[in-house]
C-alpha positions in Angstrom: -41.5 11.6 -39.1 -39.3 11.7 -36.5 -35.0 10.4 -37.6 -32.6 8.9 -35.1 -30.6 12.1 -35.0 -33.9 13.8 -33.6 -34.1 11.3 -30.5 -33.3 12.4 -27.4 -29.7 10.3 -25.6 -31.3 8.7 -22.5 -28.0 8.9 -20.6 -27.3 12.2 -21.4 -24.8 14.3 -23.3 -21.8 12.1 -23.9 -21.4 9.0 -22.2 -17.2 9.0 -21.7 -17.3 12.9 -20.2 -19.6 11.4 -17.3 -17.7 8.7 -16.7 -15.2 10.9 -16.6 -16.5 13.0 -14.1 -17.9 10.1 -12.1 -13.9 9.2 -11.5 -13.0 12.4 -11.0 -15.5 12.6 -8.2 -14.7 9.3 -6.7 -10.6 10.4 -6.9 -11.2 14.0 -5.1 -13.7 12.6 -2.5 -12.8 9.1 -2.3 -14.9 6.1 -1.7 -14.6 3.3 1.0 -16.4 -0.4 0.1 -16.4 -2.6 3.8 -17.5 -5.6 4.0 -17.2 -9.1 6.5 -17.7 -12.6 5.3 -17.8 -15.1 8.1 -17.6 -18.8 7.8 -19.8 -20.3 10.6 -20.7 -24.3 11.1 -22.8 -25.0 13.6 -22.7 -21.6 15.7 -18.5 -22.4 15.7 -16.8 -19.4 13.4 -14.4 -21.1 10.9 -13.5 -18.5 9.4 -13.7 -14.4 8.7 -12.6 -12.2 5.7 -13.1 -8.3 6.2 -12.6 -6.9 3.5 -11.7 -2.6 2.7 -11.8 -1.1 -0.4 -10.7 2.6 -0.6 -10.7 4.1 -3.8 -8.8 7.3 -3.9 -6.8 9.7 -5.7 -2.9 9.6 -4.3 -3.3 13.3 -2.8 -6.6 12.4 -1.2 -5.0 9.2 0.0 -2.1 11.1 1.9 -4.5 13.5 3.1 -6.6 11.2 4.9 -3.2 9.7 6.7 -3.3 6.1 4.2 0.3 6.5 2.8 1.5 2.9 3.5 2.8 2.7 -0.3 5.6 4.7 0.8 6.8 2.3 3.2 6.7 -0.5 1.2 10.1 -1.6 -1.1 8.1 -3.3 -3.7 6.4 0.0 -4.4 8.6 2.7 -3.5 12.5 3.3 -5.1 12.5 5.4 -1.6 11.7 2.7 0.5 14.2 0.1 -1.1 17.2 2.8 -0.4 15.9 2.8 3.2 16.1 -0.6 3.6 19.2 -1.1 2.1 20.8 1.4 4.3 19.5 0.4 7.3 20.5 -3.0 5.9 24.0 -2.4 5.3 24.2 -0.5 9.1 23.4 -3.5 11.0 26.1 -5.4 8.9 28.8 -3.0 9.3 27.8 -2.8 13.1 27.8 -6.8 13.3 31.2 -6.7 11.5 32.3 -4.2 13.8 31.4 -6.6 16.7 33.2 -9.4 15.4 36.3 -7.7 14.6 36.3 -6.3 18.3 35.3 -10.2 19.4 38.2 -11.4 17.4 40.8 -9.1 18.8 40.4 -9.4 22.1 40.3 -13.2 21.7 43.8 -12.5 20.0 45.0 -10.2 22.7 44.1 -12.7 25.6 46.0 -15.0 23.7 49.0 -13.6 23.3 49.0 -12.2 26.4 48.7 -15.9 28.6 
């Protein structure tokens, strides 16, 4: 008579140290999921969606040149400071403009 303990696991070993693995495969090498829907009435194209799905790990990401995260201020502290500063340039550079506008004004008016 044959007990459950004796049956063989059809999937294998256990089943959260393959899924395990599976991600850590799909993180190193990375996987890309493309696809188009398109909207057509009467051979006139209403509308199209393409859609990308890259699943990757951060390193693998960087490696393969996608690092657009970095760039962006409502991901990256870095990105925020960046904008700021460049922010806060073009204000004191505007300022600077408008102080220089408004003396000269001053200066052709007390000169006539």
């Amino acid at each position: 008579m044959t007990t459950a303990s004796r049956l063989p696991d059809p999937y294998g070993g256990s089943g959260g140290a393959n899924l395990a693995d599976i991600l850590e495969r799909v993180l190193d090498k990375g996987i890309v999921i493309a696809g188009d829907i398109r909207i057509n009435l009467l051979d006139i194209e209403l509308l199209t969606i393409k859609l990308r799905l890259i699943v990757a790990s951060v390193d693998k990401a960087k490696e393969m040149g996608i690092d657009w995260w970095e760039d962006d201020p409502a991901l990256s502290s870095g990105a925020r400071r960046r904008e700021l500063a460049e922010e806060n340039e073009r204000l004191q550079r505007r300022i600077a403009e408008l102080e220089s506008a408004h003396r000269t004004s001053e200066e052709r008016k007390e000169s006539a």
